[in-house]
N, C-alpha and C positions, 0 to 999 in steps of 0.2 A: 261293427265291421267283422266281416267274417274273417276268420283265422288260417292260410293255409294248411293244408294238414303237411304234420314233420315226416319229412321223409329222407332216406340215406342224403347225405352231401353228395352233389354231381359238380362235377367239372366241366361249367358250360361255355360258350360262347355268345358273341353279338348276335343275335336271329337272324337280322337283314340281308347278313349277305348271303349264307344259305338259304334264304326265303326269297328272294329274289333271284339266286341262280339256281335254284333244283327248283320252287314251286311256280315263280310266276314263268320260266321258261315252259315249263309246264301247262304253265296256263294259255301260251300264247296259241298250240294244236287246240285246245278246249272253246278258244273265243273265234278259230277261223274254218275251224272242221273238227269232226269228233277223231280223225285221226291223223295223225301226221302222216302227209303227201310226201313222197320222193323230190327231190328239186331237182329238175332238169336245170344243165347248165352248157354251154357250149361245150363240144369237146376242148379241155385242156391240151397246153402243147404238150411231147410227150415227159415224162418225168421216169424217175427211180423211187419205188415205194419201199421201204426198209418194212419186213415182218419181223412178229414177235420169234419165229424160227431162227430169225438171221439170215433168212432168204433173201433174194430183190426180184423185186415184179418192174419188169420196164409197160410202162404202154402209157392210156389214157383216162383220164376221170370224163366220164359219160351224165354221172349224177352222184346225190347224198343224199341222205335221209338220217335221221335218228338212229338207224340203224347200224348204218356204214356207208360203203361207198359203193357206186356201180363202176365197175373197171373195164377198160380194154384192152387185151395181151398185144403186143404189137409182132409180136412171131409169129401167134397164131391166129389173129386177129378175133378170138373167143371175146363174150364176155360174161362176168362172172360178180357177184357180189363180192364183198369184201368186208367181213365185219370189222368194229371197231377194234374188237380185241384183239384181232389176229395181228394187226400192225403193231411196230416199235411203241412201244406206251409213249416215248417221246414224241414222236412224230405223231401218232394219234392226236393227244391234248392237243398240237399245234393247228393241226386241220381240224379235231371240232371247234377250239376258239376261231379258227378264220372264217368257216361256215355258220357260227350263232350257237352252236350247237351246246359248249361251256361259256357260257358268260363273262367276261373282263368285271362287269360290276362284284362277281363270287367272291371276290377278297376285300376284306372290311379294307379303309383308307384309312391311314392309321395316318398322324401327326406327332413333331414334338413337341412336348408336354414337362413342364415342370411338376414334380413331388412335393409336398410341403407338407409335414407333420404337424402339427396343432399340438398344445399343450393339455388340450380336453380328451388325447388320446384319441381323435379322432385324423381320417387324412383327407387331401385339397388335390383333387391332381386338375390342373389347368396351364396357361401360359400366362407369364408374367410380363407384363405390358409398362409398366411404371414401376420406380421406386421411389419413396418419398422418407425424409427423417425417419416418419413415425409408421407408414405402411407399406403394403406389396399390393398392386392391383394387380388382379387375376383375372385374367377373360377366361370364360364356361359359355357356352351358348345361348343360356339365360341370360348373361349379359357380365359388365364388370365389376367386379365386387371388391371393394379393398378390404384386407386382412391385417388388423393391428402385429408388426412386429414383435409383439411384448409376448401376442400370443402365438408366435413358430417356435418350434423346440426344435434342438438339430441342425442338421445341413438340409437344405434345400437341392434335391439331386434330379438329375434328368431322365426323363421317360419316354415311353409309344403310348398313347391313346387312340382311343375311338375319332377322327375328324370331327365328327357329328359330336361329340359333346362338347368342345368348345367351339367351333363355330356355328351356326345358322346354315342351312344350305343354299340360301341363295349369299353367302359370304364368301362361300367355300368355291360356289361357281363363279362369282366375279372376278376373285382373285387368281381363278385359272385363266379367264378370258384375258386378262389384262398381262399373264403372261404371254397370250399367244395371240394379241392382239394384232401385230407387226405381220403374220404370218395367214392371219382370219382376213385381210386385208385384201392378200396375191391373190391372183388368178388365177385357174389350170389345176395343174396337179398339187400345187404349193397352196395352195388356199381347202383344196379336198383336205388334204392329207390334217392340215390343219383340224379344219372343222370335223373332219372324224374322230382327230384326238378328242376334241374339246366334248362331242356325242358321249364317247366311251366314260370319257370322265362324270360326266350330267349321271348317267347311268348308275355308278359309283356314288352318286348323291342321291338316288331315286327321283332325281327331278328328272321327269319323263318328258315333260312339254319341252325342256328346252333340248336335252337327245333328240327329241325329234326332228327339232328345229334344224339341226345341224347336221341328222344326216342328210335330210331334206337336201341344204347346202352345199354339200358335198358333191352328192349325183349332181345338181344343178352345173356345180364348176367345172365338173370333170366327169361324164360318166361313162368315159369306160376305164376310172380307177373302181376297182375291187366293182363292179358291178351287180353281180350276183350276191355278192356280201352282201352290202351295201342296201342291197333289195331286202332284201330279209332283216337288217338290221331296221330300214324304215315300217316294215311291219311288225317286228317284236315291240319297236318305243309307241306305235300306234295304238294295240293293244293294252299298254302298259297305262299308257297315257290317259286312255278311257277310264282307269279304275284308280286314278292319280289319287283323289279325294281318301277311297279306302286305302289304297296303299301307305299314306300319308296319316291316315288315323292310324294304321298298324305299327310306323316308323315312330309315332309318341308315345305309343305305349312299350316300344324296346327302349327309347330314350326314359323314360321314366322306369324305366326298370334299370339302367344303366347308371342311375343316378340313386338307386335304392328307394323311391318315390313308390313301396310298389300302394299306397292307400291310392294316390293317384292311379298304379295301373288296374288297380281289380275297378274301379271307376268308370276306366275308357271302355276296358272289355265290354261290361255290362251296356257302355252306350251304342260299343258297335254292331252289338246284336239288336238293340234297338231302331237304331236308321240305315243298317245294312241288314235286312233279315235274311235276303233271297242274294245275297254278294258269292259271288262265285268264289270267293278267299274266304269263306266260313272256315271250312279244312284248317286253313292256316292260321286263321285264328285261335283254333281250337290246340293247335300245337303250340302256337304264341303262350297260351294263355298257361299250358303246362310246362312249358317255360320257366315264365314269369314265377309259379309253384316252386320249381328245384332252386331258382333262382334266389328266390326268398328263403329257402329255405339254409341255404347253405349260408347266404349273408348271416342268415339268426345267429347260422351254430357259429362264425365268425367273430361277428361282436359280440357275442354273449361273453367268448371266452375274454377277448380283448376287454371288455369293461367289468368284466370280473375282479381281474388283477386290476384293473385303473381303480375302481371303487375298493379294493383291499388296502392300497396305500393312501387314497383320499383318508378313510375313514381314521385309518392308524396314523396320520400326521393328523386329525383332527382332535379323537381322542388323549393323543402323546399332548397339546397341550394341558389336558386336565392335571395339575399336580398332586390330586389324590389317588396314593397308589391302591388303596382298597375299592375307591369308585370304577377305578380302571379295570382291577381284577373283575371284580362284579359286570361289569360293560363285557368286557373280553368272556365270560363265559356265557349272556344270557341274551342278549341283543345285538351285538355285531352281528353274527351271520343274517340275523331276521333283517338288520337294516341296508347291508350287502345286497340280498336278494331283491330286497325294495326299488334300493336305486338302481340294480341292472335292470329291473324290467320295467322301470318307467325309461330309461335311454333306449331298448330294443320296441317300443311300443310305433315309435315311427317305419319298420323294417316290417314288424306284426301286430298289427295293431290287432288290438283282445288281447296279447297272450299273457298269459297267466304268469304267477310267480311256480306256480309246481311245472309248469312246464318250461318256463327256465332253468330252474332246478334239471328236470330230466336232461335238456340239452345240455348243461353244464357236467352232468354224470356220463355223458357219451362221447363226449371227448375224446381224443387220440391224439397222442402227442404233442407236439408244442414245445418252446424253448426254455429252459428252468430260469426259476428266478433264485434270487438269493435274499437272505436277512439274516443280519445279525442280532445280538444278545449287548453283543459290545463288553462293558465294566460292570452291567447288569448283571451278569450270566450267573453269578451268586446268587439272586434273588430265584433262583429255581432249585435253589435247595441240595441236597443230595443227587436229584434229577439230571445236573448240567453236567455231572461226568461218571453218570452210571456205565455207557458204554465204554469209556476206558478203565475204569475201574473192573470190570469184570473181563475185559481182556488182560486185566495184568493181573487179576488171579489165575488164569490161567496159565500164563508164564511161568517156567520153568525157574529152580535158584538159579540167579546169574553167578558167573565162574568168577573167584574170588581173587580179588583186583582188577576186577574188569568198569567200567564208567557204569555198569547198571547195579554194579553192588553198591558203587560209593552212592549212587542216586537213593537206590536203597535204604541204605543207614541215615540216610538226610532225611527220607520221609520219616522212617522211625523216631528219629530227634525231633523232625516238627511234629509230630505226631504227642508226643509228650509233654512237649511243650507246651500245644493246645489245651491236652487236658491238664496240666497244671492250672494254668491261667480261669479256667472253665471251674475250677475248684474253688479255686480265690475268690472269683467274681463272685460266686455262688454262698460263701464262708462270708462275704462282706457286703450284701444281699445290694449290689448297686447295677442298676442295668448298664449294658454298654451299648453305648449311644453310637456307637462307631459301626455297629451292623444293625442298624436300627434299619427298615426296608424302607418307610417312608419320609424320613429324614434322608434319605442318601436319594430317594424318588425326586424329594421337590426339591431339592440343588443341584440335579440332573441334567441336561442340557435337554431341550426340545426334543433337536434334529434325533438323539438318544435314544430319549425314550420311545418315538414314533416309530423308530427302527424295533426296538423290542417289543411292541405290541404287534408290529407285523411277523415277529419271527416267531411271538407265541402265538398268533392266530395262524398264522403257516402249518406249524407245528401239531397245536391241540384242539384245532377246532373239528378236525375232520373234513373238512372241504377240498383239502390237496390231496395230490399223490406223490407215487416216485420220491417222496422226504427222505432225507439222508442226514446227518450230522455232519456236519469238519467242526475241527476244534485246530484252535492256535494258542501256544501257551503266552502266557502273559508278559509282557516283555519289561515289568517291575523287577518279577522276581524269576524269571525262566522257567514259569511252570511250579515252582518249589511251593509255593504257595505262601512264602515267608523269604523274610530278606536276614540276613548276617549280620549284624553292625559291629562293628571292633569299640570296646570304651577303652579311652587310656589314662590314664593318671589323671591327667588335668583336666577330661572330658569329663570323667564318673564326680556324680556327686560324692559329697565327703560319704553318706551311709553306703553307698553303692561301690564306692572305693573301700570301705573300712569290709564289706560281706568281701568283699573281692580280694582281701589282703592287701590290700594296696599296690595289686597285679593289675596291668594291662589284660582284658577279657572279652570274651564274644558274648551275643546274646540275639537269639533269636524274638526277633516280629514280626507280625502277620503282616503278609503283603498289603497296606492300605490300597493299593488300586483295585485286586483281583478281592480281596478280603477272604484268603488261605484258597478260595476255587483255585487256583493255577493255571486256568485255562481260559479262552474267551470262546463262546460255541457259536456258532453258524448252522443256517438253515437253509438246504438245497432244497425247491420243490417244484411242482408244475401243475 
């Protein structure tokens, strides 16, 4: 299947209702004359027309057209065109909606809609029809789908959707009729008015047979409500009605574009040029179908990013179980990214189908913005060496001597102590050729906690892989020893062994030991990125 080609992200809309109120109104002069007629209408009684000047024109509408309006001055009895534009913009939109001229169907019908996140990082938006123990059933217009509760993450919150995606449209018309059933019923002007609503609404479904039906209806009960409307309104759905079929093949391929379906929509396309060659909606197919293009294209660069980051912590809670820290390291420098790219672009394959891993790759390099994630190091943060607090370390070379008695000198002479301390101990160990098993990296790995380690392997693929950006450090110090890196302990008489009391004079004494939790780091580091 061919691949859209990538193109900048656009910010689109539903088609249909632009396509049916700028094209097929368009179509309607196309299917009855190659150009739009004036509509003669009885002289109106007389009214007040508000200009875009702030002027008022008193007199009478003589006709409309696409154009404007024909007028007559009642002072001077002239008469005079009147474009659209010269009128109040409000008052304009109100007379071309009365006249057919902007379309009621123009504005998508929107419904509420529950939100539902998925724990596969993916979302659900429908309405929830049932709750049970163990699921949510969701109506879509496909039909009802139950979703295992195990698998929603989150709060479930409330939205607007498309109508047309969770219901069917003859659901959506029924369930109108059956509000205005009481009122479809009257006679006169109460039974019109009715059945006009119920037209405008059909319209807003593209179900044209039944608009028809109704305004038909209408006139029948009452005709001399909105007559001349009314007239024109039964030729627009007549028109519309004849090219149901296409219209109706157009309305599945924005549904399946609205559903991210687009293998289904390059599909229909190619069908509807095949049993519609000569369809007077080619034009709009051909807009449809570039569309469906930006449309895909922007969903790509969406989930691309979104399973980016899902497949980044997949993979590092999957790895964090391996207990060997060398296998880890090894994994973390030579195959995580290879296996990252893999599984986003078998997940974007339904959005674009063919596309490549280098072309994921690209879309994931063209990125813009986005909200930062975080990871830690945790009690690990040792295991990187000198690396975990190079950036404070060389901010506090820069630092000035602090003023003597001040809390940064005594901090001062602390490090110094621990600092000799260290290298005593490092002499010993060294002099008594015994390893110390207590900074051992993979003995302190596989006694480590899972959730731990999974975390540390995301904050060094965060970090060293190259794949992120905007990376920042924070550091928190250890809350063992305050950052010191080492704890104080007091021995006293009865605490010290008898040699350690007999070196000590048989003195109550301090003695410094490395922080067992931080193991001398003083810090726990963190990884901001995006």
């Amino acid at each position: 299947m061919k691949v859209a080609p990538l193109m900048k992200p656009t910010t689109t809309r539903s088609l249909f209702p632009a396509l049916c109120g700028a094209l097929l109104a368009s179509l309607v002069p196309r299917l009855a004359a190659q150009e739009a007629q004036p509509q003669e209408a009885p002289a109106s009684d007389p009214l007040l027309l508000r200009l875009r000047s702030g002027d008022i024109a008193f007199g009478q509408i003589l006709g409309h057209d696409p154009d404007g309006l024909r007028f007559r001055l009642l002072e001077t009895g002239g008469e005079l065109p009147i474009p659209w534009g010269t009128l109040d913009p409000l008052e304009a939109d109100e007379m071309r909606t009365r006249y057919g001229y902007v379309e009621a169907e123009a504005e998508e019908l929107l419904t509420d809609a529950d939100r539902i996140e998925l724990v596969s990082g993916k979302e659900l938006i429908g309405r929830i029809v049932e709750r049970t123990d163990t699921h949510l059933w969701v109506k879509r217009a496909e039909g009802t789908v139950p979703i295992p509760k195990s698998q929603v993450r989150g709060a479930i919150t409330a939205t607007r959707a498309p109508a047309l995606d969770l219901f069917t449209r003859e659901e959506l018309y029924q369930e109108k009729a059956f509000e205005l059933q009481g009122r479809l019923g009257a006679s006169g002007r109460t039974g019109a008015q009715a059945h006009d609503e119920l037209a405008r609404y059909a319209e807003r479904l593209f179900a044209y047979a039944h608009a028809l039906e109704h305004y038909r209806k209408a006139l029948e009960l009452d005709p001399s409500y909105e007559a001349a409307r009314l007239a024109q309104d039964v030729q627009r759905a007549e028109a519309k009605a004849a090219l149901q079929k296409e219209v109706d093949h157009l309305a599945e391929i924005d549904l399946s574009r609205a559903r991210k379906n687009y293998e289904r929509c390059l599909a229909l396309i190619a069908e509807f040029r095949t049993l519609y060659p000569k369809s007077p909606l080619l034009p709009d197919l051909n807009k449809l179908a570039d569309r469906v293009g930006k449309s895909q294209e922007r969903d790509l660069r969406e989930e691309v990013v979104a399973r980016w980051h899902y497949w980044t912590v997949r993979l590092a809670r999957a790895i964090g179980q391996n207990t060997n820290f060398e296998e880890v390291r090894a994994y973390l420098d030579e195959k995580m990214a290879e296996d990252l790219v893999r599984e986003v672009t078998e997940d974007v394959q339904s959005i674009a189908p063919g596309v490549t891993p280098d072309q994921v790759r690209r879309v994931w390099s063209e990125r813009k913005g986005g909200k930062y994630r975080t990871a830690t190091y945790g009690l690990g943060t040792w295991l990187l060496g000198e690396a975990a607090r190079a950036e404070l370390d060389k901010g506090e070379q820069n630092q000035s001597t602090p003023p003597p008695g001040s809390a940064a000198e005594a901090r001062k002479k602390l490090e110094e102590k621990i600092k000799r301390y260290l290298e005593n101990q490092k002499l010993t160990r060294q002099s008594a050729q015994a390893p110390d098993e207590s900074n051992d990296p993979q003995a302190f790995w596989q006694e480590w906690s899972w959730s731990a380690r999974s975390q540390w392997v995301q904050a060094w693929f965060a970090e060293k892989s190259g794949e992120f950006r905007d990376l920042a450090a924070r550091f928190e110090n250890c809350r063992e020893c305050g950052g010191t890196g080492a704890r104080s302990i007091l021995f006293t008489g009865n605490a010290a062994s008898a040699q350690d009391n007999q070196q000590a004079g048989g003195q109550a004494h301090e003695q410094l030991v490395i922080c067992p939790a931080c193991r001398h780091i003083g810090i726990v580091r963190r990884v901001r990125y995006r």
